[in-house]
C-alpha positions in Angstrom: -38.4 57.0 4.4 -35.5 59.2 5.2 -34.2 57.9 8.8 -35.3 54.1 7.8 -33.0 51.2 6.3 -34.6 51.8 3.0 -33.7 55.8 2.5 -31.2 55.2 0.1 -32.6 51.6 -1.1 -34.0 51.9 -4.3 -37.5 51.4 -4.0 -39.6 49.7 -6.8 -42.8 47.3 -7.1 -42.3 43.6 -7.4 -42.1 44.0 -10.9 -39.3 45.6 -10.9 -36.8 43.7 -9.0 -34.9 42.4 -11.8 -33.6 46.0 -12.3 -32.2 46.2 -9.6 -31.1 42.8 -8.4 -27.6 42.9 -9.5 -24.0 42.3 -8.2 -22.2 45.2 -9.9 -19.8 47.5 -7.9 -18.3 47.2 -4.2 -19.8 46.0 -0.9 -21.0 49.7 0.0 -21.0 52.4 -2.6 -19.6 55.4 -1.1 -19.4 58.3 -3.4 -19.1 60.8 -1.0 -15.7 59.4 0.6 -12.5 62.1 0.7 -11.0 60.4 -2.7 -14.2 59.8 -4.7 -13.2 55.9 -4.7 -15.5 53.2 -3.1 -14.7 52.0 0.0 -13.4 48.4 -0.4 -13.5 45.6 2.2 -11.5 42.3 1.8 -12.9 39.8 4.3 -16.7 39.0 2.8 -16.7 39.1 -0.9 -19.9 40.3 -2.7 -22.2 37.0 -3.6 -24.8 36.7 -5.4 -27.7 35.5 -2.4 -26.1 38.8 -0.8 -28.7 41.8 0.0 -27.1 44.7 0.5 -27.4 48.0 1.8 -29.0 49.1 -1.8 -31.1 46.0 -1.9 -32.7 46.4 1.5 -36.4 46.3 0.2 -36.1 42.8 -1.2 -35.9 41.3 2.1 -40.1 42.1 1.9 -40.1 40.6 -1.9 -39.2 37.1 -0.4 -36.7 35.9 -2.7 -35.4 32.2 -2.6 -32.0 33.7 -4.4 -31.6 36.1 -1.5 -30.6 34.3 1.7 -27.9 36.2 2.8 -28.2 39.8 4.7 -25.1 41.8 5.0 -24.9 45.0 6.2 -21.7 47.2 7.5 -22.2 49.2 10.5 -18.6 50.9 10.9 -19.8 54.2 12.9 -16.8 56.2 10.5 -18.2 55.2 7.4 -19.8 58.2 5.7 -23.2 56.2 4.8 -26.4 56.1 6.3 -26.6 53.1 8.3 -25.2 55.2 10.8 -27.4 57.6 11.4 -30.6 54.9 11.9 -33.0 55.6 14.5 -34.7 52.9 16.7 -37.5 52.7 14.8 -35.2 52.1 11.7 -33.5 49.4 13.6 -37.0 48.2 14.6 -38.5 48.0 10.9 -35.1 45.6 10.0 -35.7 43.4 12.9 -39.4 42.9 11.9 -38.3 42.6 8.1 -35.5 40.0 8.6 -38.3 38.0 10.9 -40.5 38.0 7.5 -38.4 36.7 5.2 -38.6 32.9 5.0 -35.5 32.5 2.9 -33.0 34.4 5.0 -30.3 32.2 6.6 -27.8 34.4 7.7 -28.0 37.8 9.0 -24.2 39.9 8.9 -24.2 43.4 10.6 -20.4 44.0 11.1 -18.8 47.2 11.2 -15.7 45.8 8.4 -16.0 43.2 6.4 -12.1 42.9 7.0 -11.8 40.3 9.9 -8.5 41.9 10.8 -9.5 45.5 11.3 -9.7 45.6 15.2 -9.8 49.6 15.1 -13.4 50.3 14.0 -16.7 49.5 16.0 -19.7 49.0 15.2 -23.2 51.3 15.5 -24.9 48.3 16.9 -25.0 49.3 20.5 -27.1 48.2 23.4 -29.9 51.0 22.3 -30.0 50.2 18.9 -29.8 46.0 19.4 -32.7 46.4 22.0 -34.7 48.1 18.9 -33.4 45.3 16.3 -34.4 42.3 18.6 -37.5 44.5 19.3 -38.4 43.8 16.0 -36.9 40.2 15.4 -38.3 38.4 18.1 -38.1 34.7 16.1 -37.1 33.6 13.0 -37.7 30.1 10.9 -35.0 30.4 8.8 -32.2 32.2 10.3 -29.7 29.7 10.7 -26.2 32.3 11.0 -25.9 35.2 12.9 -22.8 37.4 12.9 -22.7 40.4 15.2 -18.8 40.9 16.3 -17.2 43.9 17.0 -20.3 46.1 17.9 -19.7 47.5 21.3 -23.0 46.6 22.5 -22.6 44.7 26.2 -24.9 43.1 28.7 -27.9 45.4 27.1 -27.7 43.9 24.0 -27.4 40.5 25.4 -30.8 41.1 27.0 -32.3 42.2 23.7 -31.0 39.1 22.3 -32.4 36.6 24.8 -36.2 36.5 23.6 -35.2 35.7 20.0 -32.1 32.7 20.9 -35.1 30.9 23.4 -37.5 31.3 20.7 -35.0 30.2 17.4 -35.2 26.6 16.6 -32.7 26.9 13.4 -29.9 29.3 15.0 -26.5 27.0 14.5 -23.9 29.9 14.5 -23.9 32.9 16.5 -20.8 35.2 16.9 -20.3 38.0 19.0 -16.9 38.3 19.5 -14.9 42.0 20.5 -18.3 42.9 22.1 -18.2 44.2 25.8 -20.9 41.7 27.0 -18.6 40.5 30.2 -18.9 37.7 32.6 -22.6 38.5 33.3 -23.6 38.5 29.7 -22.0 35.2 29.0 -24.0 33.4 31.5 -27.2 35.2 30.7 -26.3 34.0 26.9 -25.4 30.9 28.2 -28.7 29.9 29.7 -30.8 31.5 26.9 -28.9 28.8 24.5 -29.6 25.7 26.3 -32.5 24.2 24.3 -30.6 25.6 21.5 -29.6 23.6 18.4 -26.3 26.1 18.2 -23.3 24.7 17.1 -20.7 27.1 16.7 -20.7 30.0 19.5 -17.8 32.5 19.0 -17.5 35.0 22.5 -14.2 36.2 22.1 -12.4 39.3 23.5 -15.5 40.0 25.5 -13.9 40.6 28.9 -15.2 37.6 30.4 -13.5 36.4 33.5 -15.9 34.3 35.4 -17.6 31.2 33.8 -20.5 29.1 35.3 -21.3 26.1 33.4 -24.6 24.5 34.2 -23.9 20.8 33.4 -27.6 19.8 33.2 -28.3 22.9 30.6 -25.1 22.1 27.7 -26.1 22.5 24.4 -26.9 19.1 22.8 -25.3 20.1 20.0 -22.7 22.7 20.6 -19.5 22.0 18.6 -17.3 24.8 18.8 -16.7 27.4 21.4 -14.3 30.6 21.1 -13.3 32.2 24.3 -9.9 33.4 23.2 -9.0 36.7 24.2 -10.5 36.7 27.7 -9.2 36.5 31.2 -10.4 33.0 31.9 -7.6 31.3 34.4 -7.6 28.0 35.8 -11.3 28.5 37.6 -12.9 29.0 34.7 -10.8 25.5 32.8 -12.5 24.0 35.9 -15.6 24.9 34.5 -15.5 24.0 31.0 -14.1 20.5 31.6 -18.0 20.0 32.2 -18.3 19.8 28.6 -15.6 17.9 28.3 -16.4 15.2 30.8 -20.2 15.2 29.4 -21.0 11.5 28.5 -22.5 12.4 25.3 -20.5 15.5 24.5 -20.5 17.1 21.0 -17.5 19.6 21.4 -14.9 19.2 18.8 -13.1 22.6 19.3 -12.6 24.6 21.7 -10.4 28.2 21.9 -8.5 29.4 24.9 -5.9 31.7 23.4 -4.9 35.2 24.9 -6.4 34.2 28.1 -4.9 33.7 31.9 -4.0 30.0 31.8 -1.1 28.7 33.3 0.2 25.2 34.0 -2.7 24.8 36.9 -5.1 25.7 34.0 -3.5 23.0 31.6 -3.3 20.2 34.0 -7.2 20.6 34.8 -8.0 20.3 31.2 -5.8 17.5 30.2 -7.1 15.4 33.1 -10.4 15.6 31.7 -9.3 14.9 28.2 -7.4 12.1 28.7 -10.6 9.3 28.2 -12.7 12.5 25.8 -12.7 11.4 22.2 -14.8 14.3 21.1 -12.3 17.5 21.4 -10.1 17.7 18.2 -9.1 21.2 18.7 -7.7 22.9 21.7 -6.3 26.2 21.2 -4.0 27.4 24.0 -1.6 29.7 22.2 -0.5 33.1 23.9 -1.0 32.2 27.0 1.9 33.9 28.7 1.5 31.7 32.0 1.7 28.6 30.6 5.6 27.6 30.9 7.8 24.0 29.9 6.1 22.0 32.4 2.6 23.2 31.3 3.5 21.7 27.3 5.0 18.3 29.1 1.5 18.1 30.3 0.1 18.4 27.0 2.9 16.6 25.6 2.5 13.9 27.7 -1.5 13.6 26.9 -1.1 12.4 23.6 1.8 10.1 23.8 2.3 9.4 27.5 6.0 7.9 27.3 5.6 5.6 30.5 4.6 2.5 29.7 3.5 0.9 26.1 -0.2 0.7 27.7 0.4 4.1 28.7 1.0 5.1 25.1 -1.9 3.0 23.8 -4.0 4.7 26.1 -3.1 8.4 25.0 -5.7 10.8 23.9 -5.4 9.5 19.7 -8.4 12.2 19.2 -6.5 16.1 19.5 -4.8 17.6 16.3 -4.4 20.7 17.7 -3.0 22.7 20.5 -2.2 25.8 18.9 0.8 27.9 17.5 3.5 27.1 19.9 2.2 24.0 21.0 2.7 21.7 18.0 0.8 24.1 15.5 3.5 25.9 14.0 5.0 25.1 10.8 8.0 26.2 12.3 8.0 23.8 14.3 9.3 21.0 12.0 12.2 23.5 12.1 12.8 23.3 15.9 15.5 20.7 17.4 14.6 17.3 17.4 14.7 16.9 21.1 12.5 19.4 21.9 9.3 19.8 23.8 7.9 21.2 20.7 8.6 19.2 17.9 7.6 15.8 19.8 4.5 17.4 20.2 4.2 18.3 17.0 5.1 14.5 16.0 2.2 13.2 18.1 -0.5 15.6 17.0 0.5 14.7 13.1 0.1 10.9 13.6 -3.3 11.9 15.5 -4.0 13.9 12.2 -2.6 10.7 10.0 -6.1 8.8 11.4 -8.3 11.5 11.3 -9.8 10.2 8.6 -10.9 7.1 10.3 -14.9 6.5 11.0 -14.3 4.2 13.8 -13.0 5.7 17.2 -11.7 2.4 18.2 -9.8 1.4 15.0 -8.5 5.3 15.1 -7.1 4.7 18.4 -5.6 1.3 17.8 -3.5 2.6 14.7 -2.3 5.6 16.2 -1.5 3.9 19.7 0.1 1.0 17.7 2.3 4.0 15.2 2.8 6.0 18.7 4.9 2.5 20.1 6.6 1.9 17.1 8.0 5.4 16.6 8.6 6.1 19.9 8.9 2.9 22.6 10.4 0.9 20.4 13.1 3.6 19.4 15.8 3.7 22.1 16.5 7.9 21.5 13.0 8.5 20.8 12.0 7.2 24.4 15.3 8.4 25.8 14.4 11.9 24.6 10.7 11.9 25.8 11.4 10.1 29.1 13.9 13.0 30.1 11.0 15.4 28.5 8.2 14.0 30.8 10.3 13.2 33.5 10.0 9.4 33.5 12.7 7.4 34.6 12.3 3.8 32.5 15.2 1.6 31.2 15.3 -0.1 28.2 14.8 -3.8 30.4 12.1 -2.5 32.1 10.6 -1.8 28.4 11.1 -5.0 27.2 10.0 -6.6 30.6 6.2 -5.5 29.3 5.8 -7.1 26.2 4.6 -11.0 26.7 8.0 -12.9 25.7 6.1 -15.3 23.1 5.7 -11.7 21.2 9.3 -10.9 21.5 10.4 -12.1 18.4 7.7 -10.4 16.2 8.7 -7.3 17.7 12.2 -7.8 17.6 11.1 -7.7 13.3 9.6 -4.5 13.4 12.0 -3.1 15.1 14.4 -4.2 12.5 12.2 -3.1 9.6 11.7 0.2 11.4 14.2 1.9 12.7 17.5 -0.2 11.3 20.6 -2.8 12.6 21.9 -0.4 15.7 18.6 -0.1 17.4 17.8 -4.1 16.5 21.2 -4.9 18.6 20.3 -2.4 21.3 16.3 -4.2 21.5 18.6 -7.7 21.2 20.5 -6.5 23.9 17.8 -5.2 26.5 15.2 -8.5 25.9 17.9 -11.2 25.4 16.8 -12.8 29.3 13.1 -12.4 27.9 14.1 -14.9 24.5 15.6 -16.9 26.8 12.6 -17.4 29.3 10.8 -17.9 25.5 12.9 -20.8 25.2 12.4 -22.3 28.9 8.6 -21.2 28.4 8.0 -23.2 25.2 9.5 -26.5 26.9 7.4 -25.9 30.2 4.2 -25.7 28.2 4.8 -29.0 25.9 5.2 -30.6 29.4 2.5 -29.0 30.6 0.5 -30.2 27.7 1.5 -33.8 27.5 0.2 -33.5 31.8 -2.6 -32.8 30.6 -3.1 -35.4 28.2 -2.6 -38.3 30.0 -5.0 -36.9 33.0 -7.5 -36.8 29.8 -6.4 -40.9 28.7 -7.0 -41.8 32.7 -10.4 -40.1 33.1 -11.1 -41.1 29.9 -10.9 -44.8 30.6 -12.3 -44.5 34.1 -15.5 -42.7 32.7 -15.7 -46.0 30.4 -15.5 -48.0 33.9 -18.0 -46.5 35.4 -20.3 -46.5 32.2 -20.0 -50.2 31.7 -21.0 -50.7 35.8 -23.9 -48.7 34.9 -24.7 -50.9 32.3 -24.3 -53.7 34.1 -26.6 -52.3 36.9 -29.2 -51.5 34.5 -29.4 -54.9 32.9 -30.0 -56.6 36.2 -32.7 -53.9 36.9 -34.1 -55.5 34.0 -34.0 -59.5 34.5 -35.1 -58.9 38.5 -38.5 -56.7 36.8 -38.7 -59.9 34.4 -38.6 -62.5 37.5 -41.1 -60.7 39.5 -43.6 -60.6 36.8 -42.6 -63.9 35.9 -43.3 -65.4 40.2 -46.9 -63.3 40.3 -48.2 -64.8 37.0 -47.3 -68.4 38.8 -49.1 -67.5 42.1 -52.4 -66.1 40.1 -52.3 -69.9 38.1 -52.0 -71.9 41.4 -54.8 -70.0 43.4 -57.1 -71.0 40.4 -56.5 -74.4 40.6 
């Protein structure tokens, strides 16, 4: 066994499991480190359905407690996973494929997410010999392989098993080298996939070709942050976002080349998407003050109160920086930032909501109120989103019969000075209320007495009609009455 994935497993029969199924101790055991201490890892916790390094064999033994693989391939730890041959990583693939119970399969070098120093063993020679082995799986429904090094080889390797896996919802490879060529090989081999969550991060991907007739039907949330994807490739994904029947809720672009081109492309294609809830733009150096009015601007479009109503109600997120900061609360009221910030937390106040359309209405109605209807509110985001509208022309929209309803909310919301300045600005629409209210009586009463005059000419013209009909009758009575006299006479 000594080169295998069981050489330092204990090995024992079936009957001896329980002796050896236990949670004691760290992740890996490492008695041989410089200090004598374990090695200790903070980002995956030990768990009970966790098979381990020591526990390798029990993937044969098939246990419905044991759904979890994890195993740490850091090429600097002092442990034998490695120093694995091919035919080591072979016998694991072929294992893993075995076991009906296993749902998620975890070979990271760390189990620290934020260690970005150490790599992984799982190279393009040793994930051909692993996928070798695990050419499907029933059960596997998580697969975490990030920070590996492996690249396009190991993508190829991979390809067999993704077309063949009918359970596969999460697959991560991110701060693997697999480049623009390996996405779109990956991409391809996942279109009849059920995958929902695909994480491709910091993989040097540049280029992106989206086939729009092979999308994942279920795909949910993608991770390309860390990349150099620039306005091209936002070009490309806004086919999922433009998909009729598009599943995406999230979608991560931080640390990549996207600049105000970049934005614009992907808020023209979310402005009718209900789907997206996340968009993370963060650290994109490129994108400047015009490229977060564009964003601003998508979820409360300042322009008109149907413009507002018809802002995207859907996104909470745009990332730190864009309204995702905590900080941000802190920043000055008039600025880019904390409006944003505004808009995405009464997007996040509906969340909650079932129904798309009553979502929208309540945040589109709370997006007036807060903002149209608030003099330095609008004043603010107008100069913001570089909209030139007055407080008239506001009040010019809104259907003068409503005027005095809104006039109240105004009051109850935002207090006496901005009531006078509303007052003020739709005083010649109360007016034209006034003038309006007397037109329509007159209008009414018009009405009304054409009704009385058609009336009593439709009674006219029935009563002729009677009249007609009756004599239709007495003429039919007279004719049969002259025949029966002519039949009598001839007889005589």
């Amino acid at each position: 066994l000594v080169g295998t994935p069981y050489s330092n497993s204990t090995m024992s029969s079936s009957s001896d499991n329980e002796s050896v199924d236990s949670d004691e101790g760290s992740l890996i055991h490492n008695e041989s480190s410089l200090d004598g201490s374990f090695i200790e890892y903070t980002g995956y916790e030990p768990v009970d359905n966790d098979i381990r390094l020591e526990e390798l064999h029990l993937l044969r033994v098939n246990r419905p407690n044991k759904t979890s693989l994890l195993l740490l391939t850091s090429a600097l730890a002092v442990d034998v996973v490695s120093e694995w041959t091919e035919e080591a990583w072979e016998l694991l693939g072929r294992d893993v494929a075995g076991n009906e119970y296993l749902r998620e399969m975890k070979l990271v070098p760390t189990a620290d997410f934020n260690e970005r120093d150490d790599t992984g063993v799982l190279n393009d020679q040793n994930m051909t010999s692993l996928f070798r082995g695990l050419t499907r799986s029933d059960s596997l429904r998580e697969i975490n392989l990030r920070q590996n090094g492996f690249g396009l080889g190991g993508i190829q390797a991979m390809v067999p098993f993704l077309q063949a896996s009918n359970n596969l919802r999460y697959l991560n490879i991110n701060r693997n080298n697999v480049k623009s060529e390996g996405f779109r090989l990956l991409w391809r081999a996942l279109r009849d996939s059920p995958i929902e969550t695909l994480w491709c991060g910091w993989c040097g991907v540049e280029n992106i070709e989206i086939d729009d007739e092979h999308i994942p039907k279920r795909l949910e949330k993608l991770n390309l942050g860390g990349n150099n994807i620039n306005s091209d490739g936002c070009r490309e994904l806004t086919k999922l976002l433009l998909k009729e029947d598009t599943t995406l809720q999230g979608l991560h672009l931080r640390e990549n080349n996207i600049d105000d081109e970049g934005v614009e492309i992907l808020v023209n294609a979310l402005r009718n998407n209900t789907s997206l809830i996340r968009l993370s733009l963060d650290a994109n150096e490129k994108i400047s003050k015009k490229g977060t009015g564009l964003m601003l601007r998508l979820v409360n479009d300042i322009s008109s109160i149907k413009a507002t109503l018809q802002s995207n109600h859907t996104l909470i997120m745009f990332g730190q920086g864009f309204g995702d900061d905590m900080h941000e609360y802190d920043a000055p009221k008039n600025s880019i930032q904390h409006k944003l910030r505004t808009a995405l937390d009464i997007n996040r106040d509906w969340m909650g909501k079932q129904d798309l359309a009553a979502l929208a209405a309540e945040a589109g109605r709370k997006k007036v109120i807060s903002t149209q209807l608030n003099s330095k509110e609008r004043t603010s985001l107008c100069c913001l989103q570089e909209v030139d509208i007055c407080n008239e022309a506001l009040y010019s929209e809104i259907n003068p019969l409503h005027l005095p309803e809104v006039l109240a909310i105004v009051g109850r919301h935002h207090g006496q000075s901005e009531l006078y300045v509303a007052l003020v600005s739709s005083i010649a629409g109360l007016f034209s209320t006034v003038n309006r209210k007397k037109f329509l009586q007159d209008r009414v009463e018009h009405h009304l007495s054409i009704i009385q005059e058609h009336t009593a000419t439709v009674e006219t013209l029935r009563t002729e009609i009677a009249a007609i009909e009756e004599a239709e009758v007495n003429r039919e009575e007279l004719q049969n009455e002259f025949e029966s006299l002519g039949f009598k006479r001839r007889r005589t």
